[in-house]
Residue, then its C-alpha position, 0 to 999 in steps of 0.5 A: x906844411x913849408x911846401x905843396x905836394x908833389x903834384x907828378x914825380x917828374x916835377x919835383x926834386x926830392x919831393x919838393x916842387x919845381x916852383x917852390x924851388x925856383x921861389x926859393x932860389x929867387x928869394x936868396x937872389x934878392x936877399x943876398x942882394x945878387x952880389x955874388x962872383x960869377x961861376x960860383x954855387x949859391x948855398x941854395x943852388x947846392x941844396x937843391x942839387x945835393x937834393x937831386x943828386x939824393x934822389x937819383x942815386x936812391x932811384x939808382x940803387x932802387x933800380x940796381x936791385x931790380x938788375x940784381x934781382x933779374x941777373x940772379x934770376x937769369x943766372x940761375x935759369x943759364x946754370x938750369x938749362x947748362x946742366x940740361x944741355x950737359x945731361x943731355x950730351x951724355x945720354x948718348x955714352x950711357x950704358x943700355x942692356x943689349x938684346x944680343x947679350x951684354x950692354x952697349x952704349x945708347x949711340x952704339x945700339x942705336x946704330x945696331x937699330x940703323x943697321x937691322x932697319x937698313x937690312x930689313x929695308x933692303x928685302x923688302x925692296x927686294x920682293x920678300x915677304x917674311x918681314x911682314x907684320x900682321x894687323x894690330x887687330x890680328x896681334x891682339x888677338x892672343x891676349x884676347x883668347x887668353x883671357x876668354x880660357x882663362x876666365x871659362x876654365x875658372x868655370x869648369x874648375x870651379x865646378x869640379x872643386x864645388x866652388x859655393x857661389x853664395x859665400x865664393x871666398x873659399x880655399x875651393x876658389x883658390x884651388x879653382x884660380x890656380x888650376x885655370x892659371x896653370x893650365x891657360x898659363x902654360x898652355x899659351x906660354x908654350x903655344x907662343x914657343x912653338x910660334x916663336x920657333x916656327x917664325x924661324x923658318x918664314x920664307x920670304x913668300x911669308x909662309x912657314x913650310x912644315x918641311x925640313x923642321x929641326x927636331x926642337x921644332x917639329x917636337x914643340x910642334x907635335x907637344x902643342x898639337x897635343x895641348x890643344x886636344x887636350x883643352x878640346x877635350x876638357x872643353x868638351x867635356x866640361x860643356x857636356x856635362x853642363x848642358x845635361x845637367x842643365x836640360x836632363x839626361x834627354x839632351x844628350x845630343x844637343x849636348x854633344x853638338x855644344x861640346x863638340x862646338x866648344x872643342x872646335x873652337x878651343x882648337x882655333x883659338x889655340x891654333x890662332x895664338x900659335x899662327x899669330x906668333x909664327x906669321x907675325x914679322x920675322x926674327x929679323x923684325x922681333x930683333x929691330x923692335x928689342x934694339x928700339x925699345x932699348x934705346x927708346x927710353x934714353x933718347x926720349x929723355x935727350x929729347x926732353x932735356x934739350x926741349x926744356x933747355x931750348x924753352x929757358x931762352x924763352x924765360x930768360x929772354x922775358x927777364x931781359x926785357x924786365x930789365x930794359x924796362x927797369x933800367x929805362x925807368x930808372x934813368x930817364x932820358x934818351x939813351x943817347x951820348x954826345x958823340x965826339x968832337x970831328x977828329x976825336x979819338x976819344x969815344x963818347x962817354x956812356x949815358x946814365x941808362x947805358x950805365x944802368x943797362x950794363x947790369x942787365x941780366x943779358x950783360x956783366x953785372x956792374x957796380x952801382x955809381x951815383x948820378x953823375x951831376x956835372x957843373x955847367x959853367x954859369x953865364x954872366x948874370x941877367x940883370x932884371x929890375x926888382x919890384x919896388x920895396x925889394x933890398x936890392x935893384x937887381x938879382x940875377x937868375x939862377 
């Protein structure tokens, strides 16, 4: 081994120690006996600076790829969030299905929802009531009472087919689910009609005044009337005949208060679902919660495309701080320029960090230069006495 190892990279010069260097240059000084014209390069002088220079430009192109690789990264992440940001400008012109008919644009229907709030807003300020809206328990309630029929048809008809409960899986099941189906289907599918037709008439006291009906009304009406005694009356029925088979023919009373129980209810139920539909908000306020839900989709995802773009700042910010830290590592050294001589026009020239931090992700990727080594003009030789035994009396520091 010629040379020790480098005991810290900032004291060697391409591996090589500063103290072998020195020695090096020493020992040509006393073997070429110091003679030598002053401002000139020794042969060793210029090793050790084609050596550094090497060494700085390969931690320059080292460091040139680190940029590189940053500035592709944040490229990348600026063409992302322009095209979030470009997608989300044109949320606005797309086209959404109108709940009047038609389609307009998102922009367009959602000032259509501006206006049917405002109107709604101003007869509530004016004392009406018809735009109230019942509790979300209250709206509810249908699909509960839906539900419940639903599944105590699927009884009775199951009785009424023989459905064998032991082996279930029959065509007899399946005549017994599409009759319960049809029934509770259409029957609450026309209770929520009658309602819906009934609300066009809510006063603004919120009440519907059965008074002055259109004739489309009022028949939907007298037909929902009749579906509900019809269910009471199966209802009825039905739960007879269960209790008896149940109790024996000595029943018969308690059977007909059970039925007659069951009935009542069923006409409540029934009753219920069409008064909910009929009471709960306005015509006005149905129209406002169609004009929301279709523009609720598209604004959510401007909202989402302008929340990921806003967050890239983020990334890219962090790819640029990457880059100041690679580019201090890679040019060691204040970051400062000589400033100019007083009187000077000519601006100071860039250090070798601002050379390295102009290919910043944040800034125009430049070409890569080599370190700059610069000459200084060498002073007169120091004249220093040799030890005894040496060529030469005297040699000079580099």
């Amino acid at each position: 081994m010629l040379h020790p190892p480098c005991p810290q990279p900032g004291q060697c010069i391409a591996g090589i120690t500063l103290a072998a260097v020195l020695r090096a240059l020493a020992i040509e000084q006393i073997i070429t006996g110091g003679k030598r014209e002053p401002g000139t390069a020794s042969y060793a002088e210029n090793i050790v600076r084609a050596l550094g220079t090497a060494a700085g430009n390969r931690k320059l192109a080292k460091t040139q790829q680190i940029l590189d690789r940053l500035a592709k990264q944040a490229d990348g992440l600026r063409a992302q969030q322009a095209s979030l940001r470009t997608q989300a400008e044109y949320c606005g012109g797309n086209f959404a299905a109108h709940p009047d008919g038609g389609v307009r644009t998102v922009t367009e229907t959602a000032g259509d929802q501006d206006q049917q709030r405002a109107a709604i807003a101003a007869d509530i300020q004016d004392g009406s009531r018809r735009h109230r809206r019942l509790s979300r328990a209250l709206r509810r309630v249908p699909v509960l009472v839906f539900a419940a029929d639903a599944l105590l048809l699927l009884y009775f008809f199951s009785g009424v087919t023989n459905v064998d409960w032991s082996s279930p899986f029959s065509a007899a099941l399946v005549f017994a689910i599409l009759l319960a189906a049809m029934v509770t289907g259409i029957s609450f599918a026309f209770f929520r009609f009658a309602g819906d037709r009934l609300q066009q008439y809510k006063n603004d006291a919120g009440t519907v005044p059965l008074r002055g009906l259109d004739e489309a009304t009022t028949v939907a009406a007298v037909l929902a009337l009749a579906a509900m005694a019809a269910l009471a009356a199966l209802m009825f029925t039905r739960m007879h005949a269960e209790v008896i088979n149940a109790l024996g023919p000595g029943a018969g009373g308690t059977a007909i208060i059970i039925g007659l129980t069951l009935a009542v209810i069923s006409v409540l139920a029934s009753t219920l679902v069409v008064a909910v539909h009929a009471l709960d908000g306005s015509t006005e306020a149905d129209r406002l919660d169609a004009l929301g839900d279709a523009v609720a989709g598209p604004l959510n995802q401007e909202r989402r495309q302008r929340k990921q773009a806003d967050n890239l700042d983020q990334q890219i910010t962090v790819l640029a701080r990457e880059a100041d830290r690679a580019a201090a590592e890679g040019t060691p050294g204040q970051d400062t320029s000589a400033p100019p001589p007083t009187g000077s026009s000519t601006p100071a020239a860039p250090s070798p960090r601002a050379q390295a931090r102009s290919a910043s992700p944040l800034s125009t990727p430049t070409a890569r230069t080599a370190w700059p080594v610069t000459a200084a003009p060498r002073p007169p030789p120091k004249s220093t006495s040799a030890p005894a035994g040496s060529p030469s009396a005297t040699f000079t520091h580099p």
